[in-house]
C-alpha positions in Angstrom: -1.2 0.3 47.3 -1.8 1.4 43.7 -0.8 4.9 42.7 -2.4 6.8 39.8 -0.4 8.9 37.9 -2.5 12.0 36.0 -0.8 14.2 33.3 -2.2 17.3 33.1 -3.2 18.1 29.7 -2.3 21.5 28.8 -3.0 23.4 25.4 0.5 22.3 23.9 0.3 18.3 25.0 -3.4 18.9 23.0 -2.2 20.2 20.0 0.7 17.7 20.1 -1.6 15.0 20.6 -3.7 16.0 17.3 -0.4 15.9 15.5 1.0 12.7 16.6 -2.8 11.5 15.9 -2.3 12.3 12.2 1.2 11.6 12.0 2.1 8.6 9.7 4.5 7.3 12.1 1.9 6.6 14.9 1.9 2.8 14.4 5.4 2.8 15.4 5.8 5.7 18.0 5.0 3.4 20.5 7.1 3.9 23.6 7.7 7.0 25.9 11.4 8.2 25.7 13.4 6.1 28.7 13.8 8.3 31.9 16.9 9.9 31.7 17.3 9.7 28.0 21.0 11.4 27.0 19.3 12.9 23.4 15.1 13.9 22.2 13.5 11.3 20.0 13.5 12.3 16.5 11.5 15.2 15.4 8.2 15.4 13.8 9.5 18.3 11.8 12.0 16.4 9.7 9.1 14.6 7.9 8.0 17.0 4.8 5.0 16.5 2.6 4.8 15.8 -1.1 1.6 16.6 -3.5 1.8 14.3 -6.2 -0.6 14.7 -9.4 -2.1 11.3 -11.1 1.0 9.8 -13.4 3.9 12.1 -11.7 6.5 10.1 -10.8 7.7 10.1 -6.7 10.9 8.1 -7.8 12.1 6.4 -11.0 14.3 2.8 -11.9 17.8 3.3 -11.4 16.9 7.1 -9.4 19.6 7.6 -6.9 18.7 6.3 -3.9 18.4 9.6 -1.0 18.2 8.0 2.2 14.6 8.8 2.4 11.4 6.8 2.8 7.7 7.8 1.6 4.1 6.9 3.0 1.4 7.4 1.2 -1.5 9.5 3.2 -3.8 9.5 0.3 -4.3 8.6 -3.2 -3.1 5.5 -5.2 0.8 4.7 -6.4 2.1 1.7 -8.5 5.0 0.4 -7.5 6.4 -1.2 -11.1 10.1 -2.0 -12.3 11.1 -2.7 -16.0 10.6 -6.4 -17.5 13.7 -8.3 -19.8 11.3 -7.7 -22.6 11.3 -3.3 -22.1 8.0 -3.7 -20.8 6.3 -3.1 -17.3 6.2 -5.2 -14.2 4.0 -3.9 -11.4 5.2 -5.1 -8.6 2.0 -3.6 -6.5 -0.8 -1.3 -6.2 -0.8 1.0 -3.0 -3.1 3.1 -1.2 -2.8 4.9 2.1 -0.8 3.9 4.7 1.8 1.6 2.9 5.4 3.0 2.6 7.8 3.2 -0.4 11.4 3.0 -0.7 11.9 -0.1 1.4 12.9 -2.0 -1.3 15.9 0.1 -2.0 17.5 1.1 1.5 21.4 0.9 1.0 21.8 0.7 -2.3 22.9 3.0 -4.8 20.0 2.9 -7.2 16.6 2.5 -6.8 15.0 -1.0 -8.3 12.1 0.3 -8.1 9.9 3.0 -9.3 6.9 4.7 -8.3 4.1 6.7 -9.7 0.7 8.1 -8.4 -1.9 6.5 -10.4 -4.6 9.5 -8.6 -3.6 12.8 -7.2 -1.8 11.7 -4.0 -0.5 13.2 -0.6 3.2 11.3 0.9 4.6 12.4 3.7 8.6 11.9 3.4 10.9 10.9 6.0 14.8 10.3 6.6 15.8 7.3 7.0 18.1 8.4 9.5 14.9 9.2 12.0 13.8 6.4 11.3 16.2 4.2 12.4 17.1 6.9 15.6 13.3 6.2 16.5 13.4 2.2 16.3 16.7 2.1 18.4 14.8 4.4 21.3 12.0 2.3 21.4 11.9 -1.1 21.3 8.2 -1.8 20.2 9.0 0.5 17.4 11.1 -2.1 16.3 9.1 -5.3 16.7 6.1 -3.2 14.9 8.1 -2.1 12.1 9.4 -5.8 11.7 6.0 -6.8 11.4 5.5 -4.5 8.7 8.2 -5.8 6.6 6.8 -9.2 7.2 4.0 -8.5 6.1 5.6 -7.0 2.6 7.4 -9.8 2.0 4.3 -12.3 2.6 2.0 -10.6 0.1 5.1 -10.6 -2.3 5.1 -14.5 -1.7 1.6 -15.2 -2.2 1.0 -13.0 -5.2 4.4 -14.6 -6.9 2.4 -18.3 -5.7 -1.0 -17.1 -7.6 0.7 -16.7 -10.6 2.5 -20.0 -10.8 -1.0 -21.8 -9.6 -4.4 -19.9 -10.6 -6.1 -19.3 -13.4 -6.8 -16.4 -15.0 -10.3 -15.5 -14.3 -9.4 -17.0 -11.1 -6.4 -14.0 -10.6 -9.0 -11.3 -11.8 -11.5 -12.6 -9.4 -8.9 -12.3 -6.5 -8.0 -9.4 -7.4 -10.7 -7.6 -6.8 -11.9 -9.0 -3.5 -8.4 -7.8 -2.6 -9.2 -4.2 -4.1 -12.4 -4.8 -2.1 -10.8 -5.4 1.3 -8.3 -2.4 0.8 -11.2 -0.1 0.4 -12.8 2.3 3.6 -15.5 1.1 5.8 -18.6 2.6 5.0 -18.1 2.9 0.8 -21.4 0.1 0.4 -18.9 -2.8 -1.0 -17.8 -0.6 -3.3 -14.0 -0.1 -4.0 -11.9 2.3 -6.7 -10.1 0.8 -9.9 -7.7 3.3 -10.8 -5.4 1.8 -13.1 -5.9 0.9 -16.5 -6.5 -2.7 -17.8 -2.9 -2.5 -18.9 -1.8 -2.4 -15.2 -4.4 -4.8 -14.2 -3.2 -7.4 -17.0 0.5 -6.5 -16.0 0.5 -7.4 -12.1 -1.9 -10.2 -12.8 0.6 -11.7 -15.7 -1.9 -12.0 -18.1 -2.8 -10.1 -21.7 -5.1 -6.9 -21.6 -7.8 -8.3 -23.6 -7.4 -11.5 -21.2 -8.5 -9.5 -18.3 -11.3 -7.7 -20.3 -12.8 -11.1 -21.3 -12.6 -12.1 -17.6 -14.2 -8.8 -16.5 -17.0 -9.1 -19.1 -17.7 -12.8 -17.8 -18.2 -11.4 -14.5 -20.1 -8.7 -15.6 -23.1 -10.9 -17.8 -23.7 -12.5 -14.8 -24.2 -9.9 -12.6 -21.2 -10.9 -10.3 -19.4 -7.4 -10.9 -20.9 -4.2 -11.9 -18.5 -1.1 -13.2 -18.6 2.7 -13.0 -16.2 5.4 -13.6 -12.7 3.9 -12.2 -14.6 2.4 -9.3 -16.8 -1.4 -8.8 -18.7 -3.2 -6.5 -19.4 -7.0 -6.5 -23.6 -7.3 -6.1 -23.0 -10.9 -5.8 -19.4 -11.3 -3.6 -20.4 -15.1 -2.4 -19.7 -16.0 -6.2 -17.1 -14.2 -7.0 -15.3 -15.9 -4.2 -16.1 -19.3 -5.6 -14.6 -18.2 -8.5 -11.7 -16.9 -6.8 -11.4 -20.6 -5.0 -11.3 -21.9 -8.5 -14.7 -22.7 -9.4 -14.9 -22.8 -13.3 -16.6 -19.9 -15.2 -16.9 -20.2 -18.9 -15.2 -16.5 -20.8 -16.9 -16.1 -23.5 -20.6 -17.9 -23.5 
């Protein structure tokens, strides 16, 4: 015989409902605290949120490392650490949902450093809640292993397209990627908010490089640009260039 079990849902389990909703956390609070549990599960109110303005820094290179993990709600952040030759390496662009800080756990100094490239909304969160809520529930765990997989596999195959693409190959990639990132609903249009600096820095390739590449795309009608933001009128052959196709830079 099958039993049904309602929960009554009472003007507090709403309103904690809307805030577990909008809680960044939500991918991992997965599992209902075992019966008989000896302690809560970690609090919503340790997490604290942080208004950043475009180019303020969230952390710096060599910072000391606080225990304390960020994910971004809104806005844009580069994620860049200093190159042998005292320039910048970005190591990525992120928008909401991704998290900061990973890359530094344990350690006494951050190797990393981040700064909002819009005006950007990160919620903060101890590490120490954190790793309370992914021993109390173990789909927590498998779901935040997942997300470091995936970190480290986009690390792998943007380190492979620089050993094996072109460049207006790399530019075209890039901004299907920027194009895949963006919200449903925005008519194939996606934001570009760093500079060509940034672009040419991630990409491994020269500023003017990555204007020449843009400009190829843009004769033929493959890319058109507005005010920090693009859309691709003609994605098919952008993606053929993307897949290697040849295109000419400067006919």
């Amino acid at each position: 015989m099958m039993s049904h079990h309602l929960r009554l849902v009472t003007p507090e389990l709403a309103a904690t409902l809307r805030r577990c909703q909008d809680c960044p956390l939500s991918r991992l609070c997965l599992d209902e605290a075992p019966p008989g549990a000896a302690a809560p599960l970690p609090s919503c109110d340790e997490q604290r949120c942080v208004h950043l303005d475009g180019g303020q820094h969230l952390f710096r290179v060599s910072d000391a490392v606080d225990q304390q993990l960020h994910i971004i709600r809104s806005g844009d952040v580069k994620l860049y650490q200093h190159g042998r030759d005292g320039g910048q390496h970005i190591i990525e662009f992120l928008g909401p949902g991704a998290w900061l800080g990973l890359e530094s756990l344990n350690e006494q100094q951050r190797h990393a450093g981040a700064v909002a490239l819009t005006p950007c909304d990160v919620t903060t969160v101890p590490y120490s809640m954190l790793t309370t809520l992914l021993d109390r529930q173990p789909r927590s765990a498998e779901a935040f292993g997942q997300l470091l997989s995936d970190t480290i596999a986009r690390h792998q195959q943007h380190a492979a397209m620089l050993r094996s693409t072109s460049a207006v190959q790399r530019v075209a990639q890039f901004l299907l990627h920027r194009l895949e990132q963006a919200p449903h609903g925005t008519a194939a249009r996606a934001s570009l908010p760093m500079s060509r600096q940034d672009i040419a820095d991630y990409l491994g390739l020269t500023s003017s490089t990555v204007s020449r590449c843009l400009s190829a795309l843009r004769r033929r009608g493959w890319l058109s640009m507005g005010q920090r933001a693009f859309s691709l009128p003609d994605q098919p052959a952008v993606q053929q260039v993307a897949a290697g196709m040849p295109l000419a830079l400067d006919d």
